[in-house]
Gaussian input, Z-matrix of N, CA and C with variables (Angstrom, degrees):
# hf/3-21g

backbone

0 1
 N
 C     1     B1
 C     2     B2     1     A1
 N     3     B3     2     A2     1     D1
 C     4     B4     3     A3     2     D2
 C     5     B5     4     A4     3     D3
 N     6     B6     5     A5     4     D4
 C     7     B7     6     A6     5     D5
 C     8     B8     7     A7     6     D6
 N     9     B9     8     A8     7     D7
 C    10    B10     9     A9     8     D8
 C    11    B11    10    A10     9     D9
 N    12    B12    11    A11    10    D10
 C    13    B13    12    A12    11    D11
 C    14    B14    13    A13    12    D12
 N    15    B15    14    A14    13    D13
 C    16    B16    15    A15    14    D14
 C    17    B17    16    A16    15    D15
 N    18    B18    17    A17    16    D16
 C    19    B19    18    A18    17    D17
 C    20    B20    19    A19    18    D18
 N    21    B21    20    A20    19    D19
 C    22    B22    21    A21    20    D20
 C    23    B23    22    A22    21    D21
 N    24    B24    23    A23    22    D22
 C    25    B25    24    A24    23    D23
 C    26    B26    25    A25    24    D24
 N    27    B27    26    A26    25    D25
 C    28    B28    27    A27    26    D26
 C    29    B29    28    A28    27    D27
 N    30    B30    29    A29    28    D28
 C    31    B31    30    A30    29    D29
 C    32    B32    31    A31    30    D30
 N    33    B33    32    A32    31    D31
 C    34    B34    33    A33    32    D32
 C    35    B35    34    A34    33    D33
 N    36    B36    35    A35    34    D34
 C    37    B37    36    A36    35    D35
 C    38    B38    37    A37    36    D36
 N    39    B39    38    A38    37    D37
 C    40    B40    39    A39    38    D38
 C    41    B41    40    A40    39    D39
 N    42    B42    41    A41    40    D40
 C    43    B43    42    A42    41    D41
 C    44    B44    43    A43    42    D42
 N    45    B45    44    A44    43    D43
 C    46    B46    45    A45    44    D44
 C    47    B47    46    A46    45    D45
 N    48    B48    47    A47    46    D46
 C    49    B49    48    A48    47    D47
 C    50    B50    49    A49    48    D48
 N    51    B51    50    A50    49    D49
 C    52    B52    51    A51    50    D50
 C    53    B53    52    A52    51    D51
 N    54    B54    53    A53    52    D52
 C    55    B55    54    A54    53    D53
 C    56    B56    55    A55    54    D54
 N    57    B57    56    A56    55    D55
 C    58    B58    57    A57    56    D56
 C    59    B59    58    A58    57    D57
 N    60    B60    59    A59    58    D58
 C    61    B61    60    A60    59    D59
 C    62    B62    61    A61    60    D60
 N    63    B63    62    A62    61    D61
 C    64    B64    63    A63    62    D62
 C    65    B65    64    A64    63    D63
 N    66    B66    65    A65    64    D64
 C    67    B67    66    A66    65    D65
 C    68    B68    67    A67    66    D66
 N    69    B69    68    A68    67    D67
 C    70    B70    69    A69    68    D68
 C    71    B71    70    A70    69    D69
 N    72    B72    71    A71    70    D70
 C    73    B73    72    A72    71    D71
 C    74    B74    73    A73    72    D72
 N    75    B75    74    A74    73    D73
 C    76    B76    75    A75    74    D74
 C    77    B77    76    A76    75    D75
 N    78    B78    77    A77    76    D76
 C    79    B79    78    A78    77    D77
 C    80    B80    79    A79    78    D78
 N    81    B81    80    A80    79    D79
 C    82    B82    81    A81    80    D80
 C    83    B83    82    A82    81    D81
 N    84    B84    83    A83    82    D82
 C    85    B85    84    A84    83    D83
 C    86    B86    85    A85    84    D84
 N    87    B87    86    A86    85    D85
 C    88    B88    87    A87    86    D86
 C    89    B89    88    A88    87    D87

   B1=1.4579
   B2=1.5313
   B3=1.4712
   B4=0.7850
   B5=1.4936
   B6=1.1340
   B7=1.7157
   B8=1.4484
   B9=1.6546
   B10=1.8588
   B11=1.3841
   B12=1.2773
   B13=1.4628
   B14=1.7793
   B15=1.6555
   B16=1.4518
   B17=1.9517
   B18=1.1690
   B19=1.3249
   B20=1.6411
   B21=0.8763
   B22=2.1007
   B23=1.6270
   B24=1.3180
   B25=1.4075
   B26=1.8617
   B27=1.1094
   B28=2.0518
   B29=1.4071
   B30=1.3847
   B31=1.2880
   B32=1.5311
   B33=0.8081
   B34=1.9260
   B35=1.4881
   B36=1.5924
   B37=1.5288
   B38=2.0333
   B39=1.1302
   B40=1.7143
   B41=1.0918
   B42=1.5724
   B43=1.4806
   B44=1.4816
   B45=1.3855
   B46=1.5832
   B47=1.5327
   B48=1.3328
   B49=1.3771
   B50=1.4851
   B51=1.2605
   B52=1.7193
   B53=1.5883
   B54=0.9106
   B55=1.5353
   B56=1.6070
   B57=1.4030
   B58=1.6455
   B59=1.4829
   B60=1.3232
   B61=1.5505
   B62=1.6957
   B63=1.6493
   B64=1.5423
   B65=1.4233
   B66=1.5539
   B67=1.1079
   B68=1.5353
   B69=1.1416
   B70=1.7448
   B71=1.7335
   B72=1.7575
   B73=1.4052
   B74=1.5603
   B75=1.4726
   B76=1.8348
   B77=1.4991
   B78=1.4584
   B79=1.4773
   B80=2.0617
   B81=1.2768
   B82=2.0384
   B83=1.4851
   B84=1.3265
   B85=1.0370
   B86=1.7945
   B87=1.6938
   B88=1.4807
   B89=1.7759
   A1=110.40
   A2=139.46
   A3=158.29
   A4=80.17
   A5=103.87
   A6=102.65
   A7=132.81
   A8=102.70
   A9=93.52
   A10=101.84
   A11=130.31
   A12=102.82
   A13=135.94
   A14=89.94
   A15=114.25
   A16=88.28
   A17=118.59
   A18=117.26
   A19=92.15
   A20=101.22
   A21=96.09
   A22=92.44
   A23=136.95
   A24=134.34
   A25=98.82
   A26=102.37
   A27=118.09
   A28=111.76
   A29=115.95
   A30=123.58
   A31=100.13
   A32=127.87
   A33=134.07
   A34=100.81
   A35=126.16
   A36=87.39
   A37=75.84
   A38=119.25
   A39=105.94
   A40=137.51
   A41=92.25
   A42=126.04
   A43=98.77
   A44=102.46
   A45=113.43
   A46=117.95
   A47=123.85
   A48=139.67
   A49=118.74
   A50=89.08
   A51=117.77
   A52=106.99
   A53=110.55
   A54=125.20
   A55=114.10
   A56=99.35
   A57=111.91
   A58=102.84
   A59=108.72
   A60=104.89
   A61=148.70
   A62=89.51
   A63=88.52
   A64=128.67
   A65=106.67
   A66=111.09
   A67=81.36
   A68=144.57
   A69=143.40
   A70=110.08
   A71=104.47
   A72=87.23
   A73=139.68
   A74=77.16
   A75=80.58
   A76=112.89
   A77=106.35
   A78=118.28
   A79=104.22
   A80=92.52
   A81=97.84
   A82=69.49
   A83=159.51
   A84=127.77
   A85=124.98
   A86=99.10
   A87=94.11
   A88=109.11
   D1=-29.63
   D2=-106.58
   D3=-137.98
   D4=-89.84
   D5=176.90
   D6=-40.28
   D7=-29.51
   D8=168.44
   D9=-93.85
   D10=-3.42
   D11=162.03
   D12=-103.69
   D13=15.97
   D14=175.93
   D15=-85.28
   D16=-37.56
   D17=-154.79
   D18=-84.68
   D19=-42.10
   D20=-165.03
   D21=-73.14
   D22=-5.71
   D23=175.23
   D24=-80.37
   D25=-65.99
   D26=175.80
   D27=-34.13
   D28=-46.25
   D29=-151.51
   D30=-71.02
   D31=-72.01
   D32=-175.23
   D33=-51.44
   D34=-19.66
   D35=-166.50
   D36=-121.87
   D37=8.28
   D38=137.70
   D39=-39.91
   D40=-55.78
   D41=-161.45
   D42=-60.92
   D43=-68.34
   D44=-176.48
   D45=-75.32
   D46=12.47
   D47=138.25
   D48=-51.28
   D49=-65.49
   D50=171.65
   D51=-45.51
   D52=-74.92
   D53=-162.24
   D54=-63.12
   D55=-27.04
   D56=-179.58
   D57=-81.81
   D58=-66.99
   D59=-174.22
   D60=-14.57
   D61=-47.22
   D62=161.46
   D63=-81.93
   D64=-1.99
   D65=-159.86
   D66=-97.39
   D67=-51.75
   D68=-168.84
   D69=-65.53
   D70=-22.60
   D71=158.97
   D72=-102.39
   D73=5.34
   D74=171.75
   D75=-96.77
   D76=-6.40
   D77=169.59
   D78=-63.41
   D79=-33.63
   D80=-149.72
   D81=-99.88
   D82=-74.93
   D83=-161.05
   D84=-37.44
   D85=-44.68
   D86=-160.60
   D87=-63.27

């Protein structure tokens, strides 16, 4: 129980790990 609700916490700010990333390095490049 413990473990899928460690995981449904991870998942969205994975996601938006994911999704940000290229966007923060094309920020630090420019």
């Amino acid at each position: 129980m413990y473990k899928i609700e460690k995981k449904e916490n991870l998942e969205p700010t994975v996601i938006r790990m994911v999704v940000q990333a290229p966007f923060m390095a094309k920020r630090a490049k420019a």
